[in-house]
Each structure stands twice: as C-alpha cells, then as structure tokens.
C-alpha positions as CSV (number, residue, x, y, z in Angstrom):
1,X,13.6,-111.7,65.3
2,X,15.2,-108.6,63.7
3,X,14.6,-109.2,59.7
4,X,17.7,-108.4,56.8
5,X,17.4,-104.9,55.3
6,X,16.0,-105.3,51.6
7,X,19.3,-105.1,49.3
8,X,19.3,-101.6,47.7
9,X,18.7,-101.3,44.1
10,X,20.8,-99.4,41.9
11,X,17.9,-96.6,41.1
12,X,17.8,-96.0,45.2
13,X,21.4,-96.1,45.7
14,X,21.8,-93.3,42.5
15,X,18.9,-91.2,44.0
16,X,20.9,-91.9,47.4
17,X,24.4,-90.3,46.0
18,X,22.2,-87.6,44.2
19,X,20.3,-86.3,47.2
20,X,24.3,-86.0,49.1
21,X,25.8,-84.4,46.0
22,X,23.2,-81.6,46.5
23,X,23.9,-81.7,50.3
24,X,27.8,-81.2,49.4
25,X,27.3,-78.4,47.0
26,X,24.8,-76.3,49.9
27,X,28.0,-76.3,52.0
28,X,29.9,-75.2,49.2
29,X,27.2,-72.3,48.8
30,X,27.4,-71.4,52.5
31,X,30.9,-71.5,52.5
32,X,31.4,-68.8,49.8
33,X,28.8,-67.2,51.5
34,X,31.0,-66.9,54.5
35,X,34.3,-65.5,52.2
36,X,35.5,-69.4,52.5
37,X,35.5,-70.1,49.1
38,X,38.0,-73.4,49.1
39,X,38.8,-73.2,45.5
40,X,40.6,-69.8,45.5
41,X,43.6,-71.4,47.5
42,X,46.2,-71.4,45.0
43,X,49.0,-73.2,47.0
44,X,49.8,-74.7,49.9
45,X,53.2,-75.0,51.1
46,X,53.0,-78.7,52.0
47,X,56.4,-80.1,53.3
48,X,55.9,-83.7,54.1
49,X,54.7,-86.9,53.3
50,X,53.0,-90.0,55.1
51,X,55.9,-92.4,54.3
52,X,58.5,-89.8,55.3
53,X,56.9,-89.2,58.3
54,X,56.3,-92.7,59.4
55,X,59.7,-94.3,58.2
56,X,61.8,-91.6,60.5
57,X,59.6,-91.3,62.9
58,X,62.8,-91.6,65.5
59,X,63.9,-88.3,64.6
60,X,60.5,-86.8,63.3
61,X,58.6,-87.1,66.5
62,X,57.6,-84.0,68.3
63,X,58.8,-82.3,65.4
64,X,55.9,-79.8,63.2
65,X,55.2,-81.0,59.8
66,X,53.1,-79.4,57.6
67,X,50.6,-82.3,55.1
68,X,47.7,-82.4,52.6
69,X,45.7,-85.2,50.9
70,X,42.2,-86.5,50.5
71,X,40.4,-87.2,53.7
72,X,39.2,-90.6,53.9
73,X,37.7,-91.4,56.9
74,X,36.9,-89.7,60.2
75,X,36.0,-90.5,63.9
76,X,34.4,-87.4,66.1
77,X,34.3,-88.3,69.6
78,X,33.1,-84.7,70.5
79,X,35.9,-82.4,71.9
80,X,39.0,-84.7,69.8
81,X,38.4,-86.2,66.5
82,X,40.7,-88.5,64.5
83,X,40.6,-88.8,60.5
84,X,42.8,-90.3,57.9
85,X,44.2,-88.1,55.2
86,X,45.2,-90.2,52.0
87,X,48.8,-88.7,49.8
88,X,50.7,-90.2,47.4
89,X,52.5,-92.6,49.4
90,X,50.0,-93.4,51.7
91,X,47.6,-92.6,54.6
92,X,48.4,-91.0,57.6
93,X,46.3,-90.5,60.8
94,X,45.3,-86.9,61.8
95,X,44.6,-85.8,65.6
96,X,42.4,-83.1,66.1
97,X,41.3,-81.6,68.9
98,X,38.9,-78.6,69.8
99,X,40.7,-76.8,72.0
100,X,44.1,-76.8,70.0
101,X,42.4,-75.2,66.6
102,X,39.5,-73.4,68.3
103,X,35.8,-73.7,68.1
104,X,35.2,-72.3,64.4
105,X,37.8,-74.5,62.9
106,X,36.5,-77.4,64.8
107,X,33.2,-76.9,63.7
108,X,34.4,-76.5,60.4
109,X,36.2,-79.9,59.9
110,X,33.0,-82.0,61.4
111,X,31.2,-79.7,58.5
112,X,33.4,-81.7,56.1
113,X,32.9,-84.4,54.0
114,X,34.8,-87.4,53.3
115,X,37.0,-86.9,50.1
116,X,37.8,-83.5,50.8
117,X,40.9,-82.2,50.3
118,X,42.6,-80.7,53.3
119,X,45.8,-79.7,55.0
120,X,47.3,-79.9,58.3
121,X,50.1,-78.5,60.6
122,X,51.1,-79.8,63.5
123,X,53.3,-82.2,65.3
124,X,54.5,-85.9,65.0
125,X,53.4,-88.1,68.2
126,X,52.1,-92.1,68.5
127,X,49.0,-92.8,69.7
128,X,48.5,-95.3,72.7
129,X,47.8,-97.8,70.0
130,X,51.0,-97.5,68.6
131,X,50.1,-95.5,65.2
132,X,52.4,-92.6,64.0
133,X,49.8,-89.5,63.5
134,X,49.6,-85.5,63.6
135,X,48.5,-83.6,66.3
136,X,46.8,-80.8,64.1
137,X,47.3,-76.9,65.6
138,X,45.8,-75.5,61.9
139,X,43.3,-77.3,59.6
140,X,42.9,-76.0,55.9
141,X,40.2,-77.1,54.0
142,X,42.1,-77.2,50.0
143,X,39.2,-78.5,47.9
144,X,35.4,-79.5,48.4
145,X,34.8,-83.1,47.4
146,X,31.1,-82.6,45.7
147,X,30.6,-86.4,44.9
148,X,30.4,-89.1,47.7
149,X,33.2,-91.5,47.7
150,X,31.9,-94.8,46.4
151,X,30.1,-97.3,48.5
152,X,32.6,-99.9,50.4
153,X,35.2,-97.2,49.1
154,X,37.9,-99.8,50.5
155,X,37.8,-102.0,48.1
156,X,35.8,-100.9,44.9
157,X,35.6,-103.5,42.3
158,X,33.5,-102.8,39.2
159,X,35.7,-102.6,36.6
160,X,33.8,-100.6,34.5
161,X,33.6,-98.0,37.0
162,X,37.4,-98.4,38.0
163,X,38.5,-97.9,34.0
164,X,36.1,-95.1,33.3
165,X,37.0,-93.3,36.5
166,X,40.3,-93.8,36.7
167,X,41.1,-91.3,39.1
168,X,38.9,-92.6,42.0
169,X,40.0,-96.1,41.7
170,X,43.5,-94.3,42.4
171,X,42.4,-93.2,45.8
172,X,40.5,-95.7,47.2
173,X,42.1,-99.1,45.9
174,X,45.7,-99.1,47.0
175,X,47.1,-102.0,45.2
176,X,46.2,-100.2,42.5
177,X,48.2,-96.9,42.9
178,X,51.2,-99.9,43.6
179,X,50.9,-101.5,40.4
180,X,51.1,-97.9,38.5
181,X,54.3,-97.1,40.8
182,X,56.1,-100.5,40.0
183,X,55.3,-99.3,36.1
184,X,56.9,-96.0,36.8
185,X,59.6,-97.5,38.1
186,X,59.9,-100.5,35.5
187,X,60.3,-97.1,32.8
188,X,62.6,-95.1,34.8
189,X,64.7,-98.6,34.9
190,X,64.6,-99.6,31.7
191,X,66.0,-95.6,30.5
192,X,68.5,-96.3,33.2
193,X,69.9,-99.3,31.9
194,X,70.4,-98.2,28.5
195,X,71.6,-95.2,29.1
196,X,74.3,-96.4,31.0
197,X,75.6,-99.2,28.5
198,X,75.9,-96.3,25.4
199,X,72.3,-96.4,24.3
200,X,70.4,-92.6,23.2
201,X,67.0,-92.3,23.7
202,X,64.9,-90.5,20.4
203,X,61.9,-89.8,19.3
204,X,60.1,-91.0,15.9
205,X,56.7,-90.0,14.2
206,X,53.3,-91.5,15.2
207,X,51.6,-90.2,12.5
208,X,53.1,-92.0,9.3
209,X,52.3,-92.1,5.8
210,X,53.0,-95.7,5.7
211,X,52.3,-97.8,8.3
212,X,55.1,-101.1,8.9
213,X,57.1,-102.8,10.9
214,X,54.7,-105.0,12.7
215,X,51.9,-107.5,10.8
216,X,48.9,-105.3,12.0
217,X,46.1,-103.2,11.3
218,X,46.3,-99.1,11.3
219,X,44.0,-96.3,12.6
220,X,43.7,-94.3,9.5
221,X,43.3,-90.3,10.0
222,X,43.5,-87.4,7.2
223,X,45.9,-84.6,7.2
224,X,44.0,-81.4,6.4
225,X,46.6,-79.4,5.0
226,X,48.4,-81.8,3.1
227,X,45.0,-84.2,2.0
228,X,46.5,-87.2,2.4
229,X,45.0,-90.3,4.6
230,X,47.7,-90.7,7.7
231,X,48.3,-94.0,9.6
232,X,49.4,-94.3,13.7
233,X,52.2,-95.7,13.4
234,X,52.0,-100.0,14.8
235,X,55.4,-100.3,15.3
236,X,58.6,-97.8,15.9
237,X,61.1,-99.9,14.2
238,X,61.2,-99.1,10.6
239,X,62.7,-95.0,11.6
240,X,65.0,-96.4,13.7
241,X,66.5,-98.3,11.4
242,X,66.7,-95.5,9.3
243,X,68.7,-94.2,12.4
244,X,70.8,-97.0,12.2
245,X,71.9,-96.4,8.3
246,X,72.0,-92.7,9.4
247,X,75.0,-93.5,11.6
248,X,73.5,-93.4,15.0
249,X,74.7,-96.8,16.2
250,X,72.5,-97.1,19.6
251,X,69.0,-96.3,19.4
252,X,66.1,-96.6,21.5
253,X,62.4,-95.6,21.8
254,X,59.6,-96.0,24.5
255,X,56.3,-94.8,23.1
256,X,53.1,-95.7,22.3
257,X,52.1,-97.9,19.6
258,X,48.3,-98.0,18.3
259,X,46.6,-101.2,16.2
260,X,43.3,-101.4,15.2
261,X,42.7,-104.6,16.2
262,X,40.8,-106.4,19.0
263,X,40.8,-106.3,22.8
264,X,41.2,-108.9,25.2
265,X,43.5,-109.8,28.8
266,X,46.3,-109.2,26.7
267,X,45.7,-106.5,24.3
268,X,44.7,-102.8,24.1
269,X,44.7,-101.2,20.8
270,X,46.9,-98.5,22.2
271,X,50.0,-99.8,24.4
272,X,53.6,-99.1,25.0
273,X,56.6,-100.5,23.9
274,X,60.6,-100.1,23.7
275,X,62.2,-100.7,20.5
276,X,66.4,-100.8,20.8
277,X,68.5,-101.5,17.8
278,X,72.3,-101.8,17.9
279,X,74.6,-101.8,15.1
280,X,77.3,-104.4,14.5
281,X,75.4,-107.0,16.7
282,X,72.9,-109.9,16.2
283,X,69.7,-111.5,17.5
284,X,72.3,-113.5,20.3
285,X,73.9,-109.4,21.5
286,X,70.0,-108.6,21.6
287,X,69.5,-111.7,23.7
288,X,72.1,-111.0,26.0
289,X,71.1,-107.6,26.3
290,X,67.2,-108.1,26.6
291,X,67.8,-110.6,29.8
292,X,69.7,-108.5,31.9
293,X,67.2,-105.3,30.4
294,X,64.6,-107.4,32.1
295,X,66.6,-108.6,35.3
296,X,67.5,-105.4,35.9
297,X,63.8,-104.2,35.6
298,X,62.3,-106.5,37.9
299,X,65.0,-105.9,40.5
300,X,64.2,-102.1,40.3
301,X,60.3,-102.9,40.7
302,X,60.6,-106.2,43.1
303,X,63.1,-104.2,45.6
304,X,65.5,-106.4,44.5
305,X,63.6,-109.8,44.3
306,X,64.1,-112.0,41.5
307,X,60.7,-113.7,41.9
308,X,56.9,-112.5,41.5
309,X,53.9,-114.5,41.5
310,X,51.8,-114.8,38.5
311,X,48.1,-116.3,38.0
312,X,48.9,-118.7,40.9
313,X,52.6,-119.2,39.2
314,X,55.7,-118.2,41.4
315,X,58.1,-116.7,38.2
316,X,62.2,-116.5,38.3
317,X,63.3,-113.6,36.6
318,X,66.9,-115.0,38.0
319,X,69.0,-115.3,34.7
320,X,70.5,-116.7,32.4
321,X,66.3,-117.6,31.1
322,X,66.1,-121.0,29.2
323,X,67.1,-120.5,25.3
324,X,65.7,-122.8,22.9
325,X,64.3,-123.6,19.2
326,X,60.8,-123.1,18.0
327,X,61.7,-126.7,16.7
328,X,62.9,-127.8,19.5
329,X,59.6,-127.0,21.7
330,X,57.6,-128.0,19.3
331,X,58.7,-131.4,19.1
332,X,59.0,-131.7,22.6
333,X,55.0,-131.2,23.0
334,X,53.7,-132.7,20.0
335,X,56.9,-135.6,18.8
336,X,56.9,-133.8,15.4
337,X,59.7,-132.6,13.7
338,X,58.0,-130.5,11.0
339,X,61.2,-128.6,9.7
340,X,62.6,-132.6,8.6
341,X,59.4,-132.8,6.9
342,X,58.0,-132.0,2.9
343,X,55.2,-129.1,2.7
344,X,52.6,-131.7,2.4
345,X,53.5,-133.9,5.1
346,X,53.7,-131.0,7.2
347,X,50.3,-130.0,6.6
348,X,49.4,-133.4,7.1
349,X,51.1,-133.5,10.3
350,X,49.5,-130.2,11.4
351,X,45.9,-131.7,10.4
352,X,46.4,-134.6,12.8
353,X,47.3,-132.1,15.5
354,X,43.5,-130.4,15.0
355,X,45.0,-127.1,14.3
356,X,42.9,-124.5,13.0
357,X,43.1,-122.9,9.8
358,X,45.8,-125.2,7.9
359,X,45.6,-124.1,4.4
360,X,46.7,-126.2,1.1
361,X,49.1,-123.3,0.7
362,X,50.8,-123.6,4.0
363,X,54.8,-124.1,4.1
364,X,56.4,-126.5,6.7
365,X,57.6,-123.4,8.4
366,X,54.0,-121.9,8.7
367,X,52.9,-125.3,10.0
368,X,55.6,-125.4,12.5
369,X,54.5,-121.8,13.7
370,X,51.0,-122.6,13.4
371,X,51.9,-125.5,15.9
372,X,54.0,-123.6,18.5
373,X,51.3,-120.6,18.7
374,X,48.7,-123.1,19.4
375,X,50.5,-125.8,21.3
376,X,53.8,-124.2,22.9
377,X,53.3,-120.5,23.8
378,X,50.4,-121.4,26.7
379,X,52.8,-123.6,28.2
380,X,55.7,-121.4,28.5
381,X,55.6,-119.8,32.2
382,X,59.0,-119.5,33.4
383,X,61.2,-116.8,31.1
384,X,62.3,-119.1,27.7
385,X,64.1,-117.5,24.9
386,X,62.4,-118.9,21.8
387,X,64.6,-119.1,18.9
388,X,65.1,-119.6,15.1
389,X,61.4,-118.4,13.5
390,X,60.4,-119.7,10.0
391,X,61.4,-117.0,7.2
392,X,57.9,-116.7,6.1
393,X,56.5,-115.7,9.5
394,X,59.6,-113.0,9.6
395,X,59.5,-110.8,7.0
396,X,62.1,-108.7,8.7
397,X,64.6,-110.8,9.8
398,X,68.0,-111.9,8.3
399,X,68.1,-115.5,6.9
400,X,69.4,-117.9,9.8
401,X,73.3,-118.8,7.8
402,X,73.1,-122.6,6.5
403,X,69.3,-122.6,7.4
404,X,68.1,-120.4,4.6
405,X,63.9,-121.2,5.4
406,X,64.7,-119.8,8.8
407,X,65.3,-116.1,10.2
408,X,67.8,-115.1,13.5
409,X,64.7,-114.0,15.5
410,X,63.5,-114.7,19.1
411,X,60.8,-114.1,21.2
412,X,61.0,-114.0,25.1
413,X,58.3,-115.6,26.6
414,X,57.1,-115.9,30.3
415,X,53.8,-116.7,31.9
416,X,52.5,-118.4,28.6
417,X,52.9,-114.8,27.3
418,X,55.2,-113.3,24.3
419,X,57.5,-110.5,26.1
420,X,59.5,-109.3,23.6
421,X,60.7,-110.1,19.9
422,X,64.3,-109.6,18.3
423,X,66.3,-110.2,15.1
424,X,69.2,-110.3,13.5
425,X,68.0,-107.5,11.2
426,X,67.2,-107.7,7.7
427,X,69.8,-105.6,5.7
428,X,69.7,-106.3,2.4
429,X,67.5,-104.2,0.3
430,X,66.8,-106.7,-2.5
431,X,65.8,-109.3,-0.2
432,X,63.7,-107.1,1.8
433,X,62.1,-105.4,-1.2
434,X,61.2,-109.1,-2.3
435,X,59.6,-110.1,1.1
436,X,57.4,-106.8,1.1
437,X,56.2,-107.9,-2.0
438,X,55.4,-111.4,-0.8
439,X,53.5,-109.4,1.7
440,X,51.7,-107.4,-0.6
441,X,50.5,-110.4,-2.5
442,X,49.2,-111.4,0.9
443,X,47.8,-108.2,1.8
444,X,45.8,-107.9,-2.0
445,X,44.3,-111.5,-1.3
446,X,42.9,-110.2,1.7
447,X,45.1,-110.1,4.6
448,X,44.7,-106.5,6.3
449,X,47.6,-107.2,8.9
450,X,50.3,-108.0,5.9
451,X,53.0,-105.8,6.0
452,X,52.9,-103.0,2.9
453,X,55.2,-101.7,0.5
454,X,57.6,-99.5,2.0
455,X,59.9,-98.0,-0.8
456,X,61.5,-95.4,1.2
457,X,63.2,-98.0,3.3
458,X,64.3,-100.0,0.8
459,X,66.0,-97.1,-0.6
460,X,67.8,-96.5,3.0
461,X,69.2,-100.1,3.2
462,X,70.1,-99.4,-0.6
463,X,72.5,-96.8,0.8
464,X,74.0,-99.3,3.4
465,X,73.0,-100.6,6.6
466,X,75.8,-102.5,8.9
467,X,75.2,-105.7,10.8
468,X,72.2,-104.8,13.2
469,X,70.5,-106.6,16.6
470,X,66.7,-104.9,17.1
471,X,64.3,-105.7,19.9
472,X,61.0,-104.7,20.8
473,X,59.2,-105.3,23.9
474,X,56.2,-104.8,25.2
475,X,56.4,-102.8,28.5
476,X,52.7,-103.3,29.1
477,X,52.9,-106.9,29.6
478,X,56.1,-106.6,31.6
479,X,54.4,-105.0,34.2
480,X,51.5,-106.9,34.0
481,X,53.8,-110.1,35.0
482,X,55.5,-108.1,37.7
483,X,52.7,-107.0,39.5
484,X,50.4,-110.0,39.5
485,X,47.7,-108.4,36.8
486,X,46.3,-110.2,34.4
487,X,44.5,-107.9,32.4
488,X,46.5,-105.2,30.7
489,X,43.8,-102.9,31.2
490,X,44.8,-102.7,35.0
491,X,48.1,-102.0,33.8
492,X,47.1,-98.9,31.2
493,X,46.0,-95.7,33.6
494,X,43.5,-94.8,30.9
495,X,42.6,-98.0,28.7
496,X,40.9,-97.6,25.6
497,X,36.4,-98.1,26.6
498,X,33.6,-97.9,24.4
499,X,31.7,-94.6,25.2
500,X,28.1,-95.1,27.0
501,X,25.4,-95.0,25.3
C-alpha cells in the first residue's frame, strides 16, 4: 500500500522556491551570455488581445495577430507544444510547433519558465477541442520571470500574501483582476453621470492646516519650510463649500481621504470617496440625485443588471430605494419612540435596550442614534434612505424646518452598511460657528474625533452661501457591495499593512 507524501513544511517549501530562483537567474546568465539579454527589449508592437480575439473569432480566424502576456502554463508533447499566455482580459491558448519556428526557438521556449513574459505572432485557428488559440510562426521571450509562481497558482488564498503582493494576486486569481475592473468602471461611471447633468469635477488639498468635515481622527505631518504641523485632510467637504460661496454652483470631488483610526471589513485608514454639492438644492435634490448616481453605477458595472449578490443576500439596486426616518426604524425594531420622549426617559429607555455607553449627559436625540447604530443599521440590507438625523449627531447640517432638534440629513444604507451621507447644508455662519464650539467643548473633554474650530469657514459662509444639497459617498464600499467582497481590503489595490518584522 502506497503511503501519503509527508505535508511539506514551510522551511522546505522556501528552500524549495529558493533553490528554482537560482535555477531561473543561471538561464538568465546564459542567456546574456548568448547576446539574448530579454530585458533590453524596449517595445513590442503587440496588436491584439485575448478577448478580441476570441469574441470575433468569425472574422479573426486564419487571420495573423500579433500577442504578449505572462505565460502560465505549458504542455510539450515533443515536436508541438501548447501554453497559455495570461493579458489583461484574459488567457489565451498558444500553439507551437517545432517545425514552424525552428529548432533554436523551440528549444528556447521549453528553456522557459512559467511566468515569463513572452510574445507571439501567428495565426487564429480552433483546436479539435473547440478552443480559439494561436498557431505561433515567431516566439519572443519579453521578460524573465526570476521568482516561481506560487504554489496552486490557480487559486492563491493567503491574504497576507495576496495584500502584500499585490501584483501576483493580479495574475493568478482572476476574480480578482474582475473586481478591480468593475471599480474602474464604477469611477469612470460615476464622472460620467455627473458630468453629463452640469456637474465639474475639481481638485482640493490633502494636506490641510485644519482638519474638518468629518468626526475623525487626522494623520499629523510637519511642513519643513513653513514649521507648521499639517493634517490629511478626513473629509473633502469643507473647500468645496468654499466653492460653493465662491460661485461655482456644481462641484464634485473623487479622492482619497485618510483617518487615523482603526481597521476592520469595513474600514482602511486610507479610502476613496466622492463628495458633490449643489447650490439652490436640499438633502431631498441630493437624494434624488444619489439614487439614480448609484443605479446608474451598478448598471455600468453589472452589464446592465439591477441585482448582485451580497454575503449570501441577493440586493436590488432597482429604484426608487425605500426612504424612511431614523425615528421611524427605530421604533419599528425596538417599539420606542424616543424623539416623543424627555432626556431622562430617553436614557432610561436606551438603558433597557442594553446599549453601550449611555451617558447621564445623553440627549433624546443621541439616545435615538445610539439606538439605530446599534439596533437598525445591521438590519438594513436592501438600499434604504435613512432620514432626519438628530442635530447633535450633525454638526453640519441645516436644522430640519418645525423640527428644530433635528438636521435635513440622510444616509443610504444597503447590506447593513452606510453608503453615503447628505444634507441640507448648514449655511448660517452663527449657527455653525456655535456648533464648532459645541464640538470643541467635546473635543477638550477628550473626544479626539470631535470636529475643530474652523474660523476660515465661518468667515466664508459670513460672506454668503445660497441654499446647498452635499453628499458624500464612499466608493470603496460601493464596490465592495457590487462585486460580492466583504472586506474592503479586497477592494483597495494596495491596502494599508503593517510592515514585517
């Protein structure tokens, strides 16, 4: 009886890879040896891809086509060979045979090594089995591969590996190179859509003197020339307002935002969002615009679907989404209607509910959020517009009219995740230079994600800001929900990892 091979341990498989790496870089000794030095190709006129090729094959076959990518797998059968080159858009299968490129260039390819680069000319045929390929006349070898591709190279799954080495998990796990497409795509959408309804696109600073429009905490750097201590900006909005009052009346910005805070499925301190902000509109324009932003997002990525699946949860992105109060959901889950309620009983009410952290100092309205972040926001899978946040959790939102504890704000919410937040924005400088200073007094009592003092807007809304809608969203967690991940770390090409060692 044939006994199992003893599992490999990770000090023979490394002394394994090592011992091949040296075998790659002796052929790339002998090769420069022999004038064949692979990296002194500068170009190579490739004019095709895999998908091209095998979509139209109907008018491609027969034809020459000239291709490159990584080489991924190979099967000599002495005289003929076939291999599988890997591009952008996919693999395609290569046909080689000695006679058609000669004895040195045959001897030449079975002298290479999985993960080389290489390029081929030749022309299009299908194989008895059916499978569109090239039937290589010339082989060019572009770039020597001098590490081993990984073991199982199909389907490599150690996610440190994968995040560290971003650029091999590219190449050998296809979903993954999907799911980076889709995000391109969700971008290129996104710039579509707003440009075409009047919006411009602009830039604002990242490094900032003073760091608001979002409750979180800032990387600090120092500015050499000027000595002073310099924030990443956690939030775009604040300058585009200042857009806004500048007379700009359509604004929007996709960049990168960066908070020093902590990491989990659903954060990285440094993501992406879009920020928009419209003048002469409200929180129910933004709304209006947000849902068909998003439609119209998803039915770029999807290829026109309106559904994707989600942590085992099929998800309509088929509009209009569900609109309701914070109020409203919170009753539903819990029976309590804390905004008809006194402070105390509110925090009474909270108590009974086992929620964490209810302070003596606690509002009704911070009781009511305290509640819906707890209770609600899991819950909320399908698309919901939540509505009409409590003033004290919304320092930069405009006063809800007859409802003067709440704020014209809502957050979209799908997949028990917050999407993207909007307001009718704050523009009147008195209130909003009272509210930072509620946040202040927060902030000097200990809370490092309170929003601080910013004197320079002030003075801008002083000068006059009209009626404005703002939104934010996170595009991170967009594509996260339309392409099934659910860590935004496989969304992020290059997410943030703590160096080894």
């Amino acid at each position: 009886m044939q006994k199992d091979n003893p599992p490999v341990t990770p000090e023979q498989e490394q002394q394994a890879i090592s011992e091949q790496r040296a075998i790659r870089r002796q052929k790339l000794e002998a090769l420069r040896q022999n004038g064949q030095d692979p990296y002194t190709q500068t170009r190579y006129d490739k004019q095709h891809m895999s998908m091209q090729i095998k979509a139209d094959y109907a008018s491609m076959e027969g034809k020459e086509v000239c291709v490159a990518g990584r080489m991924m797998s190979r099967r000599i059968m002495g005289k003929a060979s076939f291999a599988h080159i890997l591009d952008e858009q996919g693999e395609l299968q290569l046909y080689i045979q000695r006679n058609e490129i000669g004895d040195e260039a045959y001897a030449a390819f079975k002298n290479m090594d999985l993960g080389d680069i290489i390029g081929a000319k030749g022309t299009v045929f299908q194989t008895r089995t059916g499978e569109v390929s090239v039937h290589v006349t010339e082989l060019t070898l572009l770039a020597k591969s001098l590490i081993p591709l990984p073991e199982k190279f199909h389907g490599l799954r150690d996610t440190d590996t994968r995040y560290r080495q971003r650029y091999v998990d590219l190449f050998v796990n296809e979903e993954v190179r999907k799911a980076f497409i889709t995000r391109a795509r969700v971008v290129s959408a996104m710039r579509s859509f707003l440009d075409g309804i009047g919006f411009m696109e602009v830039e604002t600073p990242i490094l900032q003197t003073t760091p608001g429009g979002a409750n979180a905490r800032p990387f600090i750097t120092h500015h050499n020339t000027l000595d002073i201590d310099m924030y990443l900006r956690i939030a775009t909005e604040l300058h585009l307002k200042r857009l806004i009052v500048g007379g700009f009346e359509k604004v929007y910005e996709i960049g990168r935002i960066f908070r020093n805070e902590g990491m989990d499925p659903k954060h990285n301190p440094e993501f992406t969002t879009i920020e928009l902000y419209q003048a002469y509109t409200d929180v129910n324009g933004m709304m209006d615009i947000t849902e068909k932003l998003v439609a119209y997002a998803a039915q770029v990525a999807l290829d026109g679907k309106t559904e994707t699946e989600f942590a085992g949860n099929v998800i309509s992105l088929q509009t209009p989404f569900r609109r309701a109060t914070m109020a409203e959901l919170v009753q539903e889950r819990t029976g309590v209607d804390f905004m008809a309620l006194t402070d105390e009983q509110a925090r009474a009410e909270a108590k009974k509910l086992e929620l964490p952290e209810i302070k003596d100092t606690m509002t009704r309205g911070q009781c009511l959020y305290a509640a819906f972040d707890e209770l609600v926001e899991s819950t909320l899978i399908q698309p919901t517009f939540v509505l009409d946040y409590p003033v004290e959790v919304s320092p930069l939102a405009k006063r809800k009219p007859g409802q003067p504890e709440m704020t014209e704000r809502f957050e979209l919410f799908a997949a028990g995740c917050e999407l993207a937040n909007a307001f009718s924005e704050l523009n009147d400088p008195i209130d909003q230079y009272n509210r930072f200073l509620a946040q202040a007094q927060q902030r000097a009592q200990g809370d490092e994600e309170a929003h601080v003092m910013d004197e320079d807007y002030v003075t801008a809304l002083e000068y006059g800001m009209p009626p404005t809608g703002g939104m934010g969203m996170g595009i991170d967690r967009l594509c996260m929900l339309l392409t099934g991940q659910t860590s935004i770390r496989d969304i992020i090409l290059f997410p943030t990892m703590k160096s080894k060692g």
